[in-house]
N, C-alpha and C positions, 0 to 999 in steps of 0.2 A: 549422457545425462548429467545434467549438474549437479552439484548438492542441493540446490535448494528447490529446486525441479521437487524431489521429494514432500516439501513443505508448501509447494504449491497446488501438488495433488492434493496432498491432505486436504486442504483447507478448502480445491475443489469438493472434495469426497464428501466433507463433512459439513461444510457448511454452505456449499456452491445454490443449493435451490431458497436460500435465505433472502431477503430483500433488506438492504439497508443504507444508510442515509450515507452521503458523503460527510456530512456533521458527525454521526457516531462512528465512521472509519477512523476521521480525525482526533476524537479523543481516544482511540484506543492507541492510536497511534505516538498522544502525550503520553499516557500511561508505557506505554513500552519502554519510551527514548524516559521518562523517571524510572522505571526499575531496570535500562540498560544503556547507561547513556553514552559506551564505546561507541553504539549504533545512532548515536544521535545525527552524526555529518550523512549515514547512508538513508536514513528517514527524511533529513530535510531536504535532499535529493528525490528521493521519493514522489515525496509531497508536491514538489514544486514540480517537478514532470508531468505527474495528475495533474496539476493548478491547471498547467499550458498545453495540456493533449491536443485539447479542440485548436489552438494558434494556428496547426499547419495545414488545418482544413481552412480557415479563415484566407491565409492567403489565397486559394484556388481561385 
C-alpha cells in the first residue's frame, strides 16, 4: 500500500457518497497549491490529467 493509498480511503470513507462540481474540486485545489505551494508542480499535473481523462476515449 502506498502512503497516500491511506488519504485516499479517507476521503473515500469520508466524503466518497458527496456529489460535487469539477468547478469546486478546482478551487479547493487553489486553496491547497496557496497554503502549500511545494505541491503546486504535483497539483498542476493533477489537474491537467483530469482536464485530458476523456482524450484516450476520444481516440477509439
Amino acid at each position: 500500500m502506498y502512503f497516500t493509498d491511506r488519504g485516499i480511503e479517507e476521503l473515500s470513507n469520508r466524503r466518497g457518497g458527496e456529489d460535487v462540481t469539477l468547478g469546486w474540486l478546482a478551487e479547493k485545489l487553489a486553496e491547497f497549491v496557496d497554503d502549500n505551494p511545494d505541491f503546486e508542480i504535483a497539483i498542476e499535473r493533477f489537474a491537467t490529467w483530469l482536464a485530458r481523462d476523456d482524450e484516450a476515449e476520444d481516440d477509439d
